[in-house]
C-alpha positions as CSV (number, residue, x, y, z in Angstrom):
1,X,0.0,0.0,0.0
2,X,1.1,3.3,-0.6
3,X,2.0,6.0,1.4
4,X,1.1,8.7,-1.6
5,X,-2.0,11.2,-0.7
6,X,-5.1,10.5,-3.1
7,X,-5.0,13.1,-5.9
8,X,-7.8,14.8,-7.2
9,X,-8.2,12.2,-10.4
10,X,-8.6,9.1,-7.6
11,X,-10.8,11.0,-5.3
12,X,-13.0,11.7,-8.1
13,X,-12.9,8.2,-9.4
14,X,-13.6,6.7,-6.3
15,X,-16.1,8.7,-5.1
16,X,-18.3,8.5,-8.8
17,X,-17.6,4.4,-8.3
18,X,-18.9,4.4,-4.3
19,X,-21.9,6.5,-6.1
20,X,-22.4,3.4,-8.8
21,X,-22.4,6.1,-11.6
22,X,-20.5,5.7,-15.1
23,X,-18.4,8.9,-16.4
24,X,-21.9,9.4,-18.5
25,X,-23.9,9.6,-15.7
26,X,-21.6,12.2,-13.9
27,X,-20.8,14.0,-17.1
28,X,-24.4,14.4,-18.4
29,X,-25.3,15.5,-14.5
30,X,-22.6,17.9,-14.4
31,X,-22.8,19.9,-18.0
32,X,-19.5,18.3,-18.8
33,X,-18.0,15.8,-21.5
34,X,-17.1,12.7,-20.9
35,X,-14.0,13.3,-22.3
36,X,-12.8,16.0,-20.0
37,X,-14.1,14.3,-16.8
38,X,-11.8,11.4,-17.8
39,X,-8.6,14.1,-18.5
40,X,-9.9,15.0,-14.8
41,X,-9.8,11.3,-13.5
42,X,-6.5,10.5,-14.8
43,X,-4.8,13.7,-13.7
44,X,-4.1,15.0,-17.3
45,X,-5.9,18.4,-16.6
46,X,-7.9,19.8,-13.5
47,X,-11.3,21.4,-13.9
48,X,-12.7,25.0,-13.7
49,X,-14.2,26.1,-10.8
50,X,-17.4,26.3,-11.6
51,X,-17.0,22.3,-12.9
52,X,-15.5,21.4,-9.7
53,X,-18.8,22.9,-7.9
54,X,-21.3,20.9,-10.8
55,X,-18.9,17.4,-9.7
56,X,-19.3,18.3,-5.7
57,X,-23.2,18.7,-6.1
58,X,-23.6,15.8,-8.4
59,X,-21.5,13.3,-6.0
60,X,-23.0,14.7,-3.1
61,X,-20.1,16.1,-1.3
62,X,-18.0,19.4,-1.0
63,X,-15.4,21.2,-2.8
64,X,-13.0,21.4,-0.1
65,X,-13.2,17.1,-0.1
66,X,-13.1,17.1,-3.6
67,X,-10.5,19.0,-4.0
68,X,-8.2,18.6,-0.6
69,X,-9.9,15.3,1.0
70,X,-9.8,17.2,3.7
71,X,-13.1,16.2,5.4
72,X,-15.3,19.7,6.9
73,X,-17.8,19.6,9.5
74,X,-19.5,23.4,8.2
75,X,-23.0,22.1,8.8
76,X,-24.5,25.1,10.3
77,X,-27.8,24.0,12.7
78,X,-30.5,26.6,12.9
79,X,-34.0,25.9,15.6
80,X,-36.0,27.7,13.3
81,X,-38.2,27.4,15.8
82,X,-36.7,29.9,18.4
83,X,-36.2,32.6,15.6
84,X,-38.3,35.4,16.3
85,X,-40.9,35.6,14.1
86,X,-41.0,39.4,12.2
87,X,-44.1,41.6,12.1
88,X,-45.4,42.0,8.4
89,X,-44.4,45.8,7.1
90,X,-46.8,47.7,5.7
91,X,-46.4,49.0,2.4
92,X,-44.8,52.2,1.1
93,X,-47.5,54.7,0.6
94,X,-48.1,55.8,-3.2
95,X,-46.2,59.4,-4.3
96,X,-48.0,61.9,-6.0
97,X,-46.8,61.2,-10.1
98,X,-43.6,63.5,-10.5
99,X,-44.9,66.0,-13.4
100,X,-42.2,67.6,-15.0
101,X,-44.3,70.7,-16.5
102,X,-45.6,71.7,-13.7
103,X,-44.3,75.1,-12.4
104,X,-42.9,75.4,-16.1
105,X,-44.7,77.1,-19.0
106,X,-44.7,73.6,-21.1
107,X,-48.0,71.8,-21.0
108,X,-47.8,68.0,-19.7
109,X,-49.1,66.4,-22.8
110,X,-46.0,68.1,-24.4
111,X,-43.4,67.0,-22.9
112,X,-42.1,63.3,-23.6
């Protein structure tokens, strides 16, 4: 066994095999080619950002794993029961329609 960290190509692999998908089945789910998320597996090239976000969200995990293996505990726990609940705001009243004649010598239905 080696002693090597995981590199971004294996974690991907193995995380798209624990998920019992094909490179299809990611690549269709994340908007990207099967092509390139092979490049990705292999190590040949790493994604975009905005790819590395689709492949988190389609294999169910985060960036910072994806990309690190570095597992995160960010889950943020909120009783949504002991927020306060706010009082509804009443509407803006209406103003008075801004007329640009007025206090001018040019009629309303002249000016555009």
């Amino acid at each position: 066994m080696s002693d090597a960290p995981e590199t971004f190509g294996q974690r991907l692999r193995r995380l798209r095999l624990a998920r019992n998908m094909v490179l299809r089945d990611v690549a269709g789910a994340a908007g990207v080619r099967e092509s390139d998320l092979s490049h990705w597996e292999y190590d040949r090239y790493l994604p975009r950002a905005d790819r590395i976000a689709a492949l988190a969200s389609v294999l169910r995990t985060t960036t910072d794993y994806l990309l690190t293996g570095a597992e995160t505990d960010i889950a943020i726990r909120v009783d949504f029961a002991s927020l306060p609940v706010a009082k509804p705001v009443a509407p803006p009243k209406p103003k008075a329609p801004f007329r640009i004649g007025r206090g001018t010598r040019v009629e309303t239905q002249h000016v555009r």
